[in-house]
Structures are given as C-alpha cells and as structure tokens.
C-alpha positions as a Python dict, from the first residue, in 0.01 Angstrom:
ca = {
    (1, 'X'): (0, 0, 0),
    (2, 'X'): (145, 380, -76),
    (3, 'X'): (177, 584, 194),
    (4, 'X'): (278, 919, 258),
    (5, 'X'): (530, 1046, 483),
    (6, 'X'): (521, 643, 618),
    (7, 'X'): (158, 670, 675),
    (8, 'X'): (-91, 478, 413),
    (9, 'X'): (-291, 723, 278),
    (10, 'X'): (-689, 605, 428),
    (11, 'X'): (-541, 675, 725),
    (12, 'X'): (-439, 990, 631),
    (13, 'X'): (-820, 1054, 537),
    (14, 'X'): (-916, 935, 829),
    (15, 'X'): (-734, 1237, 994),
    (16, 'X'): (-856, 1466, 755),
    (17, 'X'): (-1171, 1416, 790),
    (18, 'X'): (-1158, 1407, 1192),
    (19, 'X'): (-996, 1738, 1187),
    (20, 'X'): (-1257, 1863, 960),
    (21, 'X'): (-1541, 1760, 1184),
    (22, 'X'): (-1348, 1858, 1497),
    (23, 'X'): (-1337, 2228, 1310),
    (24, 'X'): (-1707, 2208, 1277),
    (25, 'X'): (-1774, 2087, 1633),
    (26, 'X'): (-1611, 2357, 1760),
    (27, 'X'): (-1688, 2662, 1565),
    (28, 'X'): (-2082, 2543, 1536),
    (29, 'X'): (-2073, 2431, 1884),
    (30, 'X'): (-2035, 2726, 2031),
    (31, 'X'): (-2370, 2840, 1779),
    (32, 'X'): (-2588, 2537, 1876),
    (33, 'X'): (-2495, 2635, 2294),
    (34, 'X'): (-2548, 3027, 2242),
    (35, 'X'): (-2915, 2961, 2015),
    (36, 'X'): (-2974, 2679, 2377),
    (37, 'X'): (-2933, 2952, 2592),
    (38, 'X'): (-3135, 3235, 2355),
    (39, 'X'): (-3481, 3164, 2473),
    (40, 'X'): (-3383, 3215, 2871),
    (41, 'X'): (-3308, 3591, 2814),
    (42, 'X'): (-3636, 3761, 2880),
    (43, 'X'): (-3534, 4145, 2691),
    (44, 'X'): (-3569, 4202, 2370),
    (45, 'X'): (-3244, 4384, 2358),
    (46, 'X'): (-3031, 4044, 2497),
    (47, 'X'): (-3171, 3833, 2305),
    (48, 'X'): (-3067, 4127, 1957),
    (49, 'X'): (-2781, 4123, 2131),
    (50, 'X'): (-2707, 3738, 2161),
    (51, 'X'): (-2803, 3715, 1790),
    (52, 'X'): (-2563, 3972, 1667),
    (53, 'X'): (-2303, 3762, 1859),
    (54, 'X'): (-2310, 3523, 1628),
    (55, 'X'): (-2458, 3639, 1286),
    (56, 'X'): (-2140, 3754, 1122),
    (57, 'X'): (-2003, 3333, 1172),
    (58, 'X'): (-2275, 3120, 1160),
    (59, 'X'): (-2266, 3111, 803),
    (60, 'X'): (-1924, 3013, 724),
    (61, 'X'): (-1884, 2757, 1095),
    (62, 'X'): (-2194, 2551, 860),
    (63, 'X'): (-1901, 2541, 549),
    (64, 'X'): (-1675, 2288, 756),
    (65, 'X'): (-2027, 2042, 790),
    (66, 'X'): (-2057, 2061, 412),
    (67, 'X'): (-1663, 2016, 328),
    (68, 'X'): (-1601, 1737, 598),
    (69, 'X'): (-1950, 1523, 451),
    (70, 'X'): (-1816, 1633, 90),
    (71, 'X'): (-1458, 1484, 193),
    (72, 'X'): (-1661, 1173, 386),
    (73, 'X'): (-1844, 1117, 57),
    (74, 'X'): (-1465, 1110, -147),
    (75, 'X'): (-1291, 919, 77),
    (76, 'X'): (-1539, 676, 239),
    (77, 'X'): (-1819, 621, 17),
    (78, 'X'): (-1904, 242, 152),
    (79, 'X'): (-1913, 417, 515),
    (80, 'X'): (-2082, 717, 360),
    (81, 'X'): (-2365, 511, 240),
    (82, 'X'): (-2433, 280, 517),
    (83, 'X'): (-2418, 589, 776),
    (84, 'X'): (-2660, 755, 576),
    (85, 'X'): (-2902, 486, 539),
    (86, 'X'): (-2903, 333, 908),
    (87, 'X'): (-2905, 713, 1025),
    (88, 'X'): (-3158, 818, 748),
    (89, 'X'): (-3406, 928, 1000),
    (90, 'X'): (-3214, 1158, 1230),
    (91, 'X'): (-3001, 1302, 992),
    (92, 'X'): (-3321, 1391, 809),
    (93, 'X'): (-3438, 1558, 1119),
    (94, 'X'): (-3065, 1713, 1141),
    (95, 'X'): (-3086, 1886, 793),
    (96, 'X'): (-3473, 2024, 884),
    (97, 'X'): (-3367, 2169, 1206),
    (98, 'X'): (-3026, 2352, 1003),
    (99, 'X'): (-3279, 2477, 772),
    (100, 'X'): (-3558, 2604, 1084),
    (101, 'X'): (-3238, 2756, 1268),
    (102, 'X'): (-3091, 2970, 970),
    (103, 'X'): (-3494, 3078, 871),
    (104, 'X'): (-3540, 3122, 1232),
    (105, 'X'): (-3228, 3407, 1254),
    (106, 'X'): (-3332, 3551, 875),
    (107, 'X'): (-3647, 3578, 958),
    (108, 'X'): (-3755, 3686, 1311),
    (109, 'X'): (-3682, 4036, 1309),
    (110, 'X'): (-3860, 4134, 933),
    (111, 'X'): (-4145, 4200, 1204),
    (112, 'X'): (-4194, 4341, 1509),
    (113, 'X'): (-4513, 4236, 1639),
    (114, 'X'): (-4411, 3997, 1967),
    (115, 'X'): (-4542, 3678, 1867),
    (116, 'X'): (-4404, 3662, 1571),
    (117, 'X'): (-4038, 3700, 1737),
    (118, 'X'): (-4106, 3525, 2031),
    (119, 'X'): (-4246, 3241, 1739),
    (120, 'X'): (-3858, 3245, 1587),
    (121, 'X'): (-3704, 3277, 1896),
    (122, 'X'): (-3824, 2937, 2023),
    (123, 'X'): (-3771, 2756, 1704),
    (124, 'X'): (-3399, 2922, 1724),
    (125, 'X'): (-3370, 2778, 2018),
    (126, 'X'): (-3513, 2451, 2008),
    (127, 'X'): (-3328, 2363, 1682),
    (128, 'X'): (-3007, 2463, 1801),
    (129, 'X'): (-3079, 2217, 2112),
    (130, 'X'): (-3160, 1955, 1871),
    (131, 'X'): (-2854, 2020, 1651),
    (132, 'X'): (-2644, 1931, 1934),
    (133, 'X'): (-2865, 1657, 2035),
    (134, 'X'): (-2875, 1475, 1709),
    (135, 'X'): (-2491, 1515, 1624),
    (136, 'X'): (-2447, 1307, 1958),
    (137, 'X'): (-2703, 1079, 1866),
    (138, 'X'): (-2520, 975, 1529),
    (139, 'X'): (-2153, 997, 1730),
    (140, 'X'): (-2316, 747, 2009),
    (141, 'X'): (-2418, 520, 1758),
    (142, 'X'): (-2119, 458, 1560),
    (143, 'X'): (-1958, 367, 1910),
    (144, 'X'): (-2187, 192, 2003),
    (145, 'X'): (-2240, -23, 1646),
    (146, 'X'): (-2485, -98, 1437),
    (147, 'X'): (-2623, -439, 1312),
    (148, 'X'): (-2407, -455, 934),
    (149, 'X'): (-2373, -793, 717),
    (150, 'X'): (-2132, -910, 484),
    (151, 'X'): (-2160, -646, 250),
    (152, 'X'): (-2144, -373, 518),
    (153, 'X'): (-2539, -277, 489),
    (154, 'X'): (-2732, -237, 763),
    (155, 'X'): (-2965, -466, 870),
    (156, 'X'): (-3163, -330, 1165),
    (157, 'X'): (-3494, -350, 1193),
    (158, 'X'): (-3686, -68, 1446),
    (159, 'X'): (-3735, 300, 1295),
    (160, 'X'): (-3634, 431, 1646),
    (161, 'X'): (-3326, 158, 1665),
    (162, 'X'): (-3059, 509, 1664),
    (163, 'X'): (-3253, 596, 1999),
    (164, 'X'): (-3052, 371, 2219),
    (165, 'X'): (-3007, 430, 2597),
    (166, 'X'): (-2605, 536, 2516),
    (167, 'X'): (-2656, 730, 2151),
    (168, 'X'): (-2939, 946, 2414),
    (169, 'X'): (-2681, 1021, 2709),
    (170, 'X'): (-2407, 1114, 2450),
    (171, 'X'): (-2659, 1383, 2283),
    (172, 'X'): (-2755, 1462, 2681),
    (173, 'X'): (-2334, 1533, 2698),
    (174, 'X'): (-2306, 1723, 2378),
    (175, 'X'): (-2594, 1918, 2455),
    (176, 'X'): (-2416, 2021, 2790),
    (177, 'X'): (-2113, 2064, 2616),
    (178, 'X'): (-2208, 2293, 2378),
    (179, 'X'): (-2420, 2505, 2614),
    (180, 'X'): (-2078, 2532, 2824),
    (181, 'X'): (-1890, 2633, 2527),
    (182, 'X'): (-2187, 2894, 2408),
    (183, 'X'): (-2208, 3046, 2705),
    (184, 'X'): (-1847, 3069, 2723),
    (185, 'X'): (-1858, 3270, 2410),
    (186, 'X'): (-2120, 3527, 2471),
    (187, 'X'): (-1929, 3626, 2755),
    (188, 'X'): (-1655, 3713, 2517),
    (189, 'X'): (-1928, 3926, 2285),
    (190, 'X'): (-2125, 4078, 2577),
    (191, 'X'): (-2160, 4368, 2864),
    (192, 'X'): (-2342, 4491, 3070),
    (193, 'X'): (-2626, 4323, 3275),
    (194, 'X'): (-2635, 4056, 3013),
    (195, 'X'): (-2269, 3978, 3083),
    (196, 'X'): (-2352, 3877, 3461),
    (197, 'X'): (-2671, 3719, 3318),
    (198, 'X'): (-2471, 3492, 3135),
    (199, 'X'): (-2209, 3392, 3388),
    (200, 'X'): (-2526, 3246, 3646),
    (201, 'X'): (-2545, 3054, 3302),
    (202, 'X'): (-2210, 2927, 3199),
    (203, 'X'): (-2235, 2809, 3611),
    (204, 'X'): (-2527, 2571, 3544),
    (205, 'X'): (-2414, 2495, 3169),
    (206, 'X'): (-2095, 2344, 3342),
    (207, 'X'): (-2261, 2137, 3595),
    (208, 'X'): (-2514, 2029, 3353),
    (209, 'X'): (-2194, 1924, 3090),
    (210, 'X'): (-1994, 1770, 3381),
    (211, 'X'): (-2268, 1536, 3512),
    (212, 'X'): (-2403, 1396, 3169),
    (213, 'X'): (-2029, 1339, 3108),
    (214, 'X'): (-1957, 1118, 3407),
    (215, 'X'): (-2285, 929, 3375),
    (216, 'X'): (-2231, 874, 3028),
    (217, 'X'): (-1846, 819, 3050),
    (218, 'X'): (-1998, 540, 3348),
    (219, 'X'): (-2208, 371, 3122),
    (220, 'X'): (-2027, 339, 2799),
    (221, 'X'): (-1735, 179, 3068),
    (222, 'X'): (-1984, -99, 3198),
    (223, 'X'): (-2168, -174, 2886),
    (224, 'X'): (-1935, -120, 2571),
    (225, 'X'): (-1583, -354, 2604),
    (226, 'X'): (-1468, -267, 2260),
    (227, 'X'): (-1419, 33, 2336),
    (228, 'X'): (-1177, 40, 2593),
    (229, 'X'): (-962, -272, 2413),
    (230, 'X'): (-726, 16, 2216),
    (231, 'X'): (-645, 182, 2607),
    (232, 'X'): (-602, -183, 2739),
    (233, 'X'): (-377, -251, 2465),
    (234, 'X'): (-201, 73, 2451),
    (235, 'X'): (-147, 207, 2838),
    (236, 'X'): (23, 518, 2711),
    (237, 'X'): (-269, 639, 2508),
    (238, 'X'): (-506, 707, 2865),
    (239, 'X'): (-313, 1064, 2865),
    (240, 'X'): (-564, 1158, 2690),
    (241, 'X'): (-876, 1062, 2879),
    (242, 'X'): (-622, 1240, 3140),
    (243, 'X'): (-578, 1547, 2950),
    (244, 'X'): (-950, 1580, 2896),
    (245, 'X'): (-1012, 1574, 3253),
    (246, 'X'): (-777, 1865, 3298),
    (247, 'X'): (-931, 2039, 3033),
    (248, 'X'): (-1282, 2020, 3174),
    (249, 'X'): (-1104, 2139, 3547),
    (250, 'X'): (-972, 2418, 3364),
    (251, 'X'): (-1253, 2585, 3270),
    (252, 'X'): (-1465, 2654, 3602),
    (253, 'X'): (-1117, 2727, 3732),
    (254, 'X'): (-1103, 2995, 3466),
    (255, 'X'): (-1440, 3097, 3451),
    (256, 'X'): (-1420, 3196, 3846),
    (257, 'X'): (-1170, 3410, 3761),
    (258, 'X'): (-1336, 3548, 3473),
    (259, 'X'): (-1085, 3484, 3181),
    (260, 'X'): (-1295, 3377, 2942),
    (261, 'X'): (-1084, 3393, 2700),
    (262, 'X'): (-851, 3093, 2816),
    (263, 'X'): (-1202, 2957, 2899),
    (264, 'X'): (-1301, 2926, 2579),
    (265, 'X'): (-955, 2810, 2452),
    (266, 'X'): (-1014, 2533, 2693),
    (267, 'X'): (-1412, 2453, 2596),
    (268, 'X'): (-1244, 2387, 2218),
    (269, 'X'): (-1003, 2163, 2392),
    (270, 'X'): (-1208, 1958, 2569),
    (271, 'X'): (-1408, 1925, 2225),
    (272, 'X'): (-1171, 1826, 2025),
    (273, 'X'): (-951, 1628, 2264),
    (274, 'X'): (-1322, 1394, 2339),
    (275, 'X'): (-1292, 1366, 1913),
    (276, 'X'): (-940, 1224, 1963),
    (277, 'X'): (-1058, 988, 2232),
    (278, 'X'): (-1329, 867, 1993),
    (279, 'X'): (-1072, 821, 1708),
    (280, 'X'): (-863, 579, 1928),
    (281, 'X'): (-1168, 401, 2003),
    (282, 'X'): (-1236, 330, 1599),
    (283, 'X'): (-922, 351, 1426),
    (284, 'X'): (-881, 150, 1206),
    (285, 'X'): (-1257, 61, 1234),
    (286, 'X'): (-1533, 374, 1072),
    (287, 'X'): (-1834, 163, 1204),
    (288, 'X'): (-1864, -126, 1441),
    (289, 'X'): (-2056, -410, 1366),
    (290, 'X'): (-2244, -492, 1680),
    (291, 'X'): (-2344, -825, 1572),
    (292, 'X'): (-2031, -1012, 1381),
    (293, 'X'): (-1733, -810, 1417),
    (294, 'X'): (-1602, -910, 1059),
    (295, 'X'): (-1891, -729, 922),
    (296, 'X'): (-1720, -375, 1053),
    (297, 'X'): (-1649, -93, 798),
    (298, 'X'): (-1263, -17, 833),
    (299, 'X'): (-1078, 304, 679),
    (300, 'X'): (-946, 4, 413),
    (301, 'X'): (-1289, -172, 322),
    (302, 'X'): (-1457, 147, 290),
    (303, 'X'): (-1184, 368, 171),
    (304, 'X'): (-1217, 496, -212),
    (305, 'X'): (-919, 400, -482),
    (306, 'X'): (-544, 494, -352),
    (307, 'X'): (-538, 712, -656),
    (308, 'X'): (-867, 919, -598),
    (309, 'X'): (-732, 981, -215),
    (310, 'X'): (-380, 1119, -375),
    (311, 'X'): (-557, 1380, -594),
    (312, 'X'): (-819, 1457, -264),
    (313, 'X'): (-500, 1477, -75),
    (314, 'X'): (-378, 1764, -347),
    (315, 'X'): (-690, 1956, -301),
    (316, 'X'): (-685, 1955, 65),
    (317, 'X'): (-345, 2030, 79),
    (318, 'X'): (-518, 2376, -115),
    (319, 'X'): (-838, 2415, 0),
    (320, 'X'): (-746, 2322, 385),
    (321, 'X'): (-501, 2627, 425),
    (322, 'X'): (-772, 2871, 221),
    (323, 'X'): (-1050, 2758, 481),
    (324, 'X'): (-876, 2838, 815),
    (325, 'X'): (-744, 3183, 649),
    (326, 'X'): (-1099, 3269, 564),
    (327, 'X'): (-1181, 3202, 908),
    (328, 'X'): (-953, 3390, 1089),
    (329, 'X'): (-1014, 3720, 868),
    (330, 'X'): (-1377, 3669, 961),
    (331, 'X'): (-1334, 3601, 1324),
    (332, 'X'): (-1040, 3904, 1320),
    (333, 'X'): (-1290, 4131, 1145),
    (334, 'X'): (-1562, 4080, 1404),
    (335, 'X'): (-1335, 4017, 1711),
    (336, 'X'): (-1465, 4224, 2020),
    (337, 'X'): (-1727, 4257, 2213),
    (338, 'X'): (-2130, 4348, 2073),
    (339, 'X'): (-2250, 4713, 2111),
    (340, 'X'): (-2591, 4663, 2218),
    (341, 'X'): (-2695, 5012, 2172),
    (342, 'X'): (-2604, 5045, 1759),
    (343, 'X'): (-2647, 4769, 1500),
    (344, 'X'): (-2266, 4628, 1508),
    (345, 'X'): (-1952, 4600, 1730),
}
C-alpha cells in the first residue's frame, strides 16, 4: 500500500476528515450552545444582542459540515452510504432543524409584532438544542455499532433503533457541552447586565456538561468492552482521557476568575480532545458491527481507490489552508465585544 510520509494514505483521510469535523464541532458548537441559551433571556435587547453575537459566523462555521461530509463522501463512500441509510431518520431531522435555525435568525426580526419574534425565537432555540442533540445521537451510535452484514449494509430492523439508551446520554453530553462552550462565548461578545446574566449561566451549563459526562463516560465503561480494548492494549494512550479531565477542570477554574478567553480556549479543547478519544476508540474501524465483528467498515474496506485519495490529498493540501485563512479574517474582522446600543460592534 502507498503511503505518505510512512503513513498509508486512508489513514491519512481518516485524519482529515476528523480534523474537519473537529473544526465544525467547535466553531458550530459554540452556535448550537449560544441559540440553547437564547430563549432564557427575557429582553428584547439580549436576546438582539445574543443574535448579533453570532450572525457575522454562523454562516461560514456551517461550510466545515458541508466540506467534511463532501470529503466523507470522497474518501469513504461504503461508510458514507451505510451511515446515511441506518441514520436516514435523524439526519433527516438534522438537515430540517439547520434549515428552521438559519430561517429562524433571517427571519424573526422582518417583524416586530411579539409573537411573531417570540415564534422564531423558540424555534432558534429549540433547533439549536436539537442540533447538538442529534450530532451526539449519530456519534453514540457509531460507538456503540450498528447491526451490518457481509456487505457492510445495515440490517436493523426498528425506525427508532438510533434511539438507544447510550446514543441518548451522549446527545444529553453534547448538549451540555455545547451550552458550556456557548455560554463561554457570549461572555466574550457581551456587557453589561447581560454579561452577569450569562455567567449564572455558563455556572449551570458546566454542571449540567460535567454530570451527563460522568454518567455517560460510566455507562459506555460498563456496557461497551470494545471500546476500551485500544487503552487496554495501549497504556500510554489514557493521557488523553487524562488530559480531557484537565481540560474540563480548567474551565470553572477559569471561569471563576473570569478569563474567558482561556475559557473558551479550553471549551475547544475539551471538544476536540473527546474527538481524539473517539478516534482511538475506531481507528482503524469507521463503524462497528455490533453483531459479527467481521462485518465492521474499516478506513481500508470502505476507503475509495489509492489514486482518488492522492488527488483529494492535493486539493486539501489547497483548499485546507484557504478555509482556516478565511476564518480567521472573519473572526479578526468581528473580534470584540457586541455594542448593544447600535447595529454592530
């Protein structure tokens, strides 16, 4: 097998695309917590105020979901397709909740009788809690496995099979998670009466995030083996598990002292350091097979032609550097905190 730089290049893919989704976790994370927390501020002028936190990025956080299923799609297309199809039904609900949330911002102040925004406001915020829901739904269901068979289709049988007691607590966790990282952020964008507002917040988004962790962290320990076999196997590799756990310490710590900036450094950490954990836990695998093992999709069976992943690899190696460039000038431009009292910063 080619590889590049000594490493074959599926895995390579299989690094691409977890950064790519780690990038989208992350910047849209801090969205889906922020659009949680919109519907608890009772003025008018927070919850203008919250919005305008977040309406110059929204747009382009949604462009690393569409490049990292576009580079899914190139690299994995056998995973691609059986994700989709076991998953059809809450990824459907997934796409009609992105569409209700960006309608929901558009179109809630092009009137300004009550009802009508207090009508947008709640769907704002009840998609953006399902966004984060449903994303831990699908994660908690590739570790936990699916029923596949020999040709790597799935085979279950319920509608409501993806609703199973783990895939629930980990969209619990990444609903707490992404409230704690939200509210983290509109403490960098706010003032005022808002500002302390938000910190009683961030408080009960962290104890909300913390909890759901442990129990789910507990459960997935006492019900799913495979996952801890890579750990077992590889002692060293539990400084990360470690790390995370400083990471998560690190942000009350922080918050207490009000550097929120730090704090939110650390919210992205513990984000994407959970995505690293849940590599380990896969690699080389992309989707257990909960019923014969040999039925799993690995970055090899599902992985397209070595020569399609080289000329990927060439427009990554473009695109990749033209993405995160874009997205610093955008989060440079609008860096600072919101002036509630004009239409901007």
């Amino acid at each position: 097998m080619e590889t590049l730089l000594g490493i074959d290049y599926p895995t390579w893919w299989f690094l691409v695309v977890g950064a790519l989704f780690s990038g989208y976790a992350i910047l849209d994370g801090f969205d889906f917590g922020a659009g949680a927390w919109h519907i608890f501020f009772r003025r008018e002028s927070s919850r203008q105020t919250a919005l305008k936190a977040i309406d110059p990025t929204w747009h382009g956080n949604e462009v690393w979901l569409v490049i990292g299923g576009g580079t899914l799609f190139a690299g994995f297309p056998v995973f691609y397709g059986t994700l989709f199809s076991a998953m059809y039904t809450p990824f459907i609900l997934f796409f009609m909740f992105i569409i209700f949330r960006g309608i929901s911002i558009k179109f809630r102040n092009m009137e300004e009788m009550s009802w009508w925004r207090s009508m947008w406001d709640w769907s704002y915020s009840v998609s953006s809690v399902m966004l984060a829901f449903l994303l831990g739904v699908v994660l908690g269901n590739i570790l936990n496995g699916m029923p596949l068979d020999e040709n790597y289709e799935y085979i279950g049988a319920g509608f409501f099979e993806f609703l199973n007691p783990f895939s629930i607590l980990v969209g619990i966790t990444s609903v707490g998670l992404f409230m704690m990282h939200g509210a983290v952020y509109l403490l960098l964008k706010t003032e005022g009466s808002l500002y302390f507002r938000i910190q009683g917040f961030l408080n009960k988004g962290m104890a909300f995030f913390i909890i759901s962790y442990l129990i789910t962290t507990i459960y997935g320990l006492l019900t799913l083996d495979h996952l801890l076999v890579v750990f077992k196997e590889n002692p060293i590799l539990f400084i990360v598990p470690f790390l995370v756990f400083l990471s998560i310490a690190n942000v009350p710590r922080l918050a207490s002292k009000e550097k929120y900036g730090w704090a939110f450094v650390f919210t992205s950490l513990t984000i994407a350091l959970l995505l690293v954990i849940v590599a380990f836990e896969l690699y080389p695998r992309l989707l257990w097979s909960n019923g014969i093992e040999a039925n799993s999709i690995t970055i090899y069976n599902a992985a397209a032609s070595t020569k399609t992943l080289k000329i990927m690899m060439g427009f990554v190696a473009v695109g990749g550097p033209l993405v995160l460039l874009y997205s610093y000038f955008v989060y440079r431009t609008f860096w600072g905190r919101v002036n509630s009292e004009s239409e901007g910063y």
